[in-house]
C-alpha positions as CSV (number, residue, x, y, z in Angstrom):
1,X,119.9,-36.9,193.6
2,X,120.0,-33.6,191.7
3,X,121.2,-30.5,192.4
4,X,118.6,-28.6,192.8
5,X,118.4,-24.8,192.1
6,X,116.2,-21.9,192.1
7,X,114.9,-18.5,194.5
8,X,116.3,-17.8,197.6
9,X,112.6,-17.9,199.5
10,X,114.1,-15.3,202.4
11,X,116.8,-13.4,204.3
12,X,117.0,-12.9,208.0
13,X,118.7,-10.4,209.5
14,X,118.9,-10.2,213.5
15,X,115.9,-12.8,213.4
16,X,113.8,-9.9,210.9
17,X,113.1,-11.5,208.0
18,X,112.5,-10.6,204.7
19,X,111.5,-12.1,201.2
20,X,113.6,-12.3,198.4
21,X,112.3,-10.9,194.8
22,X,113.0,-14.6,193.0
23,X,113.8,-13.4,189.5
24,X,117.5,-12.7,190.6
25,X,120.6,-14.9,190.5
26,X,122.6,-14.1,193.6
27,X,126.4,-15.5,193.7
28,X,127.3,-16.9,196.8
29,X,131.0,-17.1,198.4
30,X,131.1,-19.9,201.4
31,X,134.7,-17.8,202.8
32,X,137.9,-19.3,203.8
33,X,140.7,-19.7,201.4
34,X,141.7,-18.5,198.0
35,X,144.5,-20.5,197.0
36,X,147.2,-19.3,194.8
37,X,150.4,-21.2,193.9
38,X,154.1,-19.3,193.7
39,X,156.8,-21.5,192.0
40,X,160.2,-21.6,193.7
41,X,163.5,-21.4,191.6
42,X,164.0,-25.2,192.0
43,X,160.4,-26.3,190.1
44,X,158.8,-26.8,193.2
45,X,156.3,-24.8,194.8
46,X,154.3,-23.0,197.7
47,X,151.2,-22.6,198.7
48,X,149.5,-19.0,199.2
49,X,146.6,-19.3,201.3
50,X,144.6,-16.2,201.4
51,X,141.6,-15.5,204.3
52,X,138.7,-14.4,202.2
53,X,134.8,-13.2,203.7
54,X,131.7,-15.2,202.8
55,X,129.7,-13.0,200.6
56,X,126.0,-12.7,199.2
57,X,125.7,-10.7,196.1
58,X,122.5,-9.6,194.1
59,X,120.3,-9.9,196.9
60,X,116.7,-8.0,196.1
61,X,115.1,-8.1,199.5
62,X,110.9,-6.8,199.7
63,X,111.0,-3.6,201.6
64,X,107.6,-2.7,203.0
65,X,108.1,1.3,203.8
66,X,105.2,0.7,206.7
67,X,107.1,-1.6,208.6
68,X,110.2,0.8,208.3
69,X,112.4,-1.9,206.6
70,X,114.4,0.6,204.6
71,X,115.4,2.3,207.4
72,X,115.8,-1.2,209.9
73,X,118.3,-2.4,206.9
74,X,120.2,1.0,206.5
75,X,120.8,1.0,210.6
76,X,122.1,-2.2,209.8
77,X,124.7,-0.9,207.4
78,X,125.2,2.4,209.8
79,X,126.3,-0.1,212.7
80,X,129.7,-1.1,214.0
81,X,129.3,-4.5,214.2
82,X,128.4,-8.2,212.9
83,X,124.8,-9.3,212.9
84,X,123.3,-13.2,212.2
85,X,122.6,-13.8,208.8
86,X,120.1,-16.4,208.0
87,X,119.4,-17.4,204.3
88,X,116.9,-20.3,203.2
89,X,117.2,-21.4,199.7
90,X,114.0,-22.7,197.6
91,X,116.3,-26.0,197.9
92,X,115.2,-25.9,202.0
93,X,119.1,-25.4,202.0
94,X,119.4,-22.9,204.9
95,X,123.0,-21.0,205.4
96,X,123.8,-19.2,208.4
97,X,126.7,-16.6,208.6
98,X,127.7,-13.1,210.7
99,X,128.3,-10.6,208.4
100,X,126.6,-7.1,207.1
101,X,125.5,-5.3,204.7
102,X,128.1,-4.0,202.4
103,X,128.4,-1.7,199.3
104,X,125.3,0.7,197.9
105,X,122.2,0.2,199.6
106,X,119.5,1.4,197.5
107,X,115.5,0.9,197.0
108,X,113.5,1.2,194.2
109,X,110.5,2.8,193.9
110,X,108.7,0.6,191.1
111,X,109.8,-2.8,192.0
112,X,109.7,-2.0,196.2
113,X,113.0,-3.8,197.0
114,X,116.4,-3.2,198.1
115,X,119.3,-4.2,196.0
116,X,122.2,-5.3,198.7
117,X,125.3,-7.7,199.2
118,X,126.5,-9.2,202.3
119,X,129.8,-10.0,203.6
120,X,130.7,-11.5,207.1
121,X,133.6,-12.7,208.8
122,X,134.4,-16.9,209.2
123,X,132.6,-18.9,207.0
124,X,128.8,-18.9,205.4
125,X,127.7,-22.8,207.0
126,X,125.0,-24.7,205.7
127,X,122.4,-25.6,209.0
């Protein structure tokens, strides 16, 4: 079978969703390891393991300023804590982590979306 690529269809956040503008490429980051190796004086060699987040990038989610999703995501970036994560590919691959909302949250005007990343702690699973 192919891989098969494309849109993700929608994000949910807290169970809210929201559609996902389909022209954008959004990298994806599963979390775990980074591995890096450090030579010893002997030739041999160690293993550096290093705990990275899952992470979402690009993401241009449909804001509808009627149902007061600007402000719904932006309390999500205000907050102290993790929330559920759901994202369903145009695949029907659906990934399920506990993150937030990280770096610049902004909207634009023309297009109605908000451009966003998410990062969470453990690992982005595949349901």
């Amino acid at each position: 079978m192919a891989g098969v690529g494309g849109s993700i269809e929608s994000i949910a956040i807290d169970g809210r969703p929201f559609s996902v503008a389909a022209d954008v490429d959004s990298p994806r980051k599963l979390g775990g390891f980074e591995n890096d190796v450090s030579p010893n004086g002997n030739g041999t060699g160690r293993i550096i393991k290093t705990a990275v987040a899952w992470m979402l990038g690009g993401v241009n989610l449909n804001v509808d300023d009627f149902l007061g999703d600007h402000e719904f995501l932006q309390n999500i970036a205000d907050s102290n804590s993790y929330h559920d994560i759901t994202i369903t590919y145009a695949s029907g691959a659906v990934y399920q982590g506990t993150g937030t909302i990280t770096g610049e949250l902004q909207w634009s005007s023309q297009n109605t979306v908000a451009s966003c990343e998410f990062k969470g702690t453990g690992t982005l699973t595949q349901q």
